[in-house]
N, C-alpha and C positions, 0 to 999 in steps of 0.2 A: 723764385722765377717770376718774371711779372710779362704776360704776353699784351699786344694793342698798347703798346708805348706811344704818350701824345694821341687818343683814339680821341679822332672827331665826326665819325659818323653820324649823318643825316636821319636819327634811328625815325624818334618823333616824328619826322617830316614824313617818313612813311611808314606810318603806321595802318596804311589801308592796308599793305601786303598783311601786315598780320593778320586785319580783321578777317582777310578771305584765307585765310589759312587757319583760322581760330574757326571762323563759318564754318567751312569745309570738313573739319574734323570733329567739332560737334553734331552736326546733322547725321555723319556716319554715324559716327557713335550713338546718336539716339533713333536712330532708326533700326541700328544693329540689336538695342537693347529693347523696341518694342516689337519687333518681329523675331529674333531670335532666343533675346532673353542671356541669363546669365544661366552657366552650371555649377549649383548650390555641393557645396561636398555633404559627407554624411550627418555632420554633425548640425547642419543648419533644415536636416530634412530626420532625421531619426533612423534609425535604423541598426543598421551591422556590415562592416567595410573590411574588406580581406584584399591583401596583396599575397600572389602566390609565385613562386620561381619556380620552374620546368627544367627540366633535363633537353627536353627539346622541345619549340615554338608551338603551340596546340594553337589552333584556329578558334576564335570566338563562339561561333556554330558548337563544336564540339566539346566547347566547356558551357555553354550556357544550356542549354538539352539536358543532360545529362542532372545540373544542379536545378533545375527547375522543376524536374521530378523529385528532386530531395525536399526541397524548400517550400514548393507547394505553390510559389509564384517565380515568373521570370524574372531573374537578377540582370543586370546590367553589365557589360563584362568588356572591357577595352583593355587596350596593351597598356603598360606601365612603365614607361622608359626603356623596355626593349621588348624582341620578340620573345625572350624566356622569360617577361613578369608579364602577371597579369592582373588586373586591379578590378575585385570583384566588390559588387557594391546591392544590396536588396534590404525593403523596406522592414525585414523580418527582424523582431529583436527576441531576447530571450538571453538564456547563460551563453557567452561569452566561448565558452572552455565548449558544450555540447554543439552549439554549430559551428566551430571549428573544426570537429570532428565528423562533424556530421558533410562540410563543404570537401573535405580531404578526400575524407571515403568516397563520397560520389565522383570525383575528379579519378581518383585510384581505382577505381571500376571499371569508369569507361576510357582507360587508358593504362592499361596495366605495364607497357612496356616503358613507359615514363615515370623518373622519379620528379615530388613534388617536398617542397616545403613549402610550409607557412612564414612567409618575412613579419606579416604584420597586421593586428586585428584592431579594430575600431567598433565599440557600439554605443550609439546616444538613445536615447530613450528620448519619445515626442515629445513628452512634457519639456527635456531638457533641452533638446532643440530649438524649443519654444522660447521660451525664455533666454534662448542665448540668443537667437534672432532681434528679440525686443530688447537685450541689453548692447547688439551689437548696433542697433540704431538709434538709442540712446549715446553714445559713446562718440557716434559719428556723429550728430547731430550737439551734443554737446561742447567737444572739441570746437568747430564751427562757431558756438555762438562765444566760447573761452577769447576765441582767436582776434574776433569780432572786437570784445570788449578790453582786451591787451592795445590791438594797436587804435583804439578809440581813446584808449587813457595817456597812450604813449606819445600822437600824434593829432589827437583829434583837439576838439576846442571842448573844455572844460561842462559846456549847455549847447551842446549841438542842434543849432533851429535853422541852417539852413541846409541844404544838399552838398554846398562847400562844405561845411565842416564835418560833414562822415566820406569826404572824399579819401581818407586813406584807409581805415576799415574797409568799404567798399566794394576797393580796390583790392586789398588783401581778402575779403571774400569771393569776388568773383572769379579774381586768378584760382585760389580752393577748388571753387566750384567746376571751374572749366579741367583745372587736375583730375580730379576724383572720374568726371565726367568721361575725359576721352580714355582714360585708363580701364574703367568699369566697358568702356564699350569697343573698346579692343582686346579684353578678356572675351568680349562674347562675338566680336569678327571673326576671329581667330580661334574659338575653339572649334577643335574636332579638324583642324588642320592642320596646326604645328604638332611635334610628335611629341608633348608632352602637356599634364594635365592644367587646364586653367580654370578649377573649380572655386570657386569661391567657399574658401573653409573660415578657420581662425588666423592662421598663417596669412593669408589675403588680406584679409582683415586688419591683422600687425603692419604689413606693408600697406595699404593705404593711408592710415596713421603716419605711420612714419615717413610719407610721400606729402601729408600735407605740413607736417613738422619742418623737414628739411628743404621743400619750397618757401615758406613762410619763413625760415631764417634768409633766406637769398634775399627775400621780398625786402622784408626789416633792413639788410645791408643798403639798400638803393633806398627807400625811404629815409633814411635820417641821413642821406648823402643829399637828399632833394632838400629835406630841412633846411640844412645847413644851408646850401648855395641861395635857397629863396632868402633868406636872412644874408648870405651876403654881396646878392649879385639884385640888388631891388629894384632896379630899373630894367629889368629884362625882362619881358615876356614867360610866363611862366611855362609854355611846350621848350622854351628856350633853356630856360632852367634845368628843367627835367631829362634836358637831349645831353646837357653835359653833365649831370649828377651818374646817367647811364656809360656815356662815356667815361668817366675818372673810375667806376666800380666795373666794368668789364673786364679789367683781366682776372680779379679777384672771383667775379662768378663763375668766366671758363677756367680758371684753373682748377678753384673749390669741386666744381662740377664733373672734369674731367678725371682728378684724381680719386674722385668717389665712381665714377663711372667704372673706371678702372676694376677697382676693389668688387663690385658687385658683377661684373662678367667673371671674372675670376670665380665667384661664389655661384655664377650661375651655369660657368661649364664645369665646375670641378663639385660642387654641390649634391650632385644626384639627381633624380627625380623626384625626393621630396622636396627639397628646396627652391626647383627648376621653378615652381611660379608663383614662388614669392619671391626669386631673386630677378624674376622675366619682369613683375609688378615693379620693383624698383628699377630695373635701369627705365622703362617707361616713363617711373615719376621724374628721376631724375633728369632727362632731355626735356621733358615738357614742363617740368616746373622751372630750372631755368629760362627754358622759351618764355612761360606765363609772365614771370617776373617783369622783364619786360618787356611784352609785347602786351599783356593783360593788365595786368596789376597798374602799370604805371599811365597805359593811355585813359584806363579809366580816372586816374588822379588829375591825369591832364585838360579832360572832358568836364568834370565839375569843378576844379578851382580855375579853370579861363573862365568859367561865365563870370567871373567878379571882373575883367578883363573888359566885358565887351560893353 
């Protein structure tokens, strides 16, 4: 299927709409993320993490009271994908097996006419916590510079000594950057809103990886399509260039994009609520990492290889 047959859109020529659309959702997003902040799951703060199902909906109040006097400090205590789960979370660690038993019993006390199960226990220990923090920003930060040095080998110039020749790296960082960016900060817009959890755990973590992975292949396609055309179209204007290298690869990025979009709504209404926001992270990367591609990625390539231009 090939959609934009013959596309000659004027992309390049306006690329201000992007920048104020790129503006506009970065300044939320970091405003969101230095006033609000992000909500970490258990495993990046320590602790001990229980999902419980009810027989019927119990009020927050009336489960958090009751395990506070168990636990000896107040647990945190919100719905879980519906009004019969509830997803209990306190900084208390210890055996595993005893405070599961111990969160039951207090819950079965002060609710005797409700039956309860345990779905699902989590405990990290600080130490581990720690460390998986520090590996998980090594990893991010890693990737990044991996991505960096791929498409510097792939497209850059061999001894890069002016601002043109890191113009496609760059480009492919800052598009990353602006992903990772409005993604992290519509995690933190949005929680405590939409009725499913947007903590930042390991799962989050897999999906922004994988958010900057599958942008950076989009990017890659439009990059060596600009290649080529600079090499055979040499007396043109290089925003010129680049308006039809985006042109000739759009329908391959809406298709690629929409047929993955597809796939991951699917994953994210049929999924549950454990996978609700890592599959909510991906359809995210995937609208904005195709946006990035070009609306980011490529003006910034535009931006430093005209100055050879002027």
């Amino acid at each position: 299927m090939r959609l934009f047959e013959n596309a000659s859109y004027n992309i390049v020529g306006n690329l201000k709409i992007g920048y104020i659309i790129s503006g506009v959702l970065l300044t939320i997003s970091v405003i969101s993320l230095l006033t609000r902040g992000v909500e970490t799951g258990i495993d990046f703060q320590g602790g001990t993490e229980f999902v419980v199902e009810t027989s019927e909906p119990l009020t927050v109040g009336a489960v958090r009271s009751p395990l506070a006097d168990a636990l000896g400090t107040e647990p945190e205590v919100k719905e879980y994908g519906s009004a019969n789960e509830l997803l209990i979370r306190s900084t208390v660690g210890g055996d595993v097996t005893e405070l599961s038993a111990l969160v039951v019993g207090a819950l079965e006390s002060a609710n005797p006419n409700v039956t309860l199960s345990l779905q699902k226990t989590d405990s990290f220990a600080p130490r581990f916590a720690d460390d998986l923090k520090r590996g998980t920003l090594y990893a991010v930060l890693g990737s990044l510079f991996v991505i960096f040095i791929y498409i510097l080998a792939r497209f850059g110039s061999s001894i890069p000594t002016r601002s043109e020749d890191l113009a496609f790296p760059l480009g492919a960082g800052a598009a990353r950057a602006h992903d990772v960016t409005i993604t992290l900060g519509l995690f933190s817009l949005l929680q405590g809103v939409v009725p499913f959890s947007l903590q930042i755990d390991q799962a989050s973590i897999a999906a922004f990886l994988t958010i900057v992975g599958y942008s950076l292949n989009d990017t890659v396609i439009i990059f060596d399509r600009i290649r080529e055309y600079a090499n055979i179209f040499k007396t043109d204007a290089y925003a010129t260039v680049v308006n039809k290298s985006i042109n000739q690869t759009l329908s391959r990025t809406v298709v690629t994009s929409l047929t993955t979009f597809i796939v991951v709504a699917v994953l994210f209404i049929a999924g549950g609520p454990v996978l609700r926001g890592f599959a909510f992270a991906l359809i995210i990367g995937v609208v904005i990492g195709t946006y990035s591609s070009v609306f980011v990625a490529s003006p910034v390539v535009v931006a430093l290889k005209s100055r050879n231009e002027q």
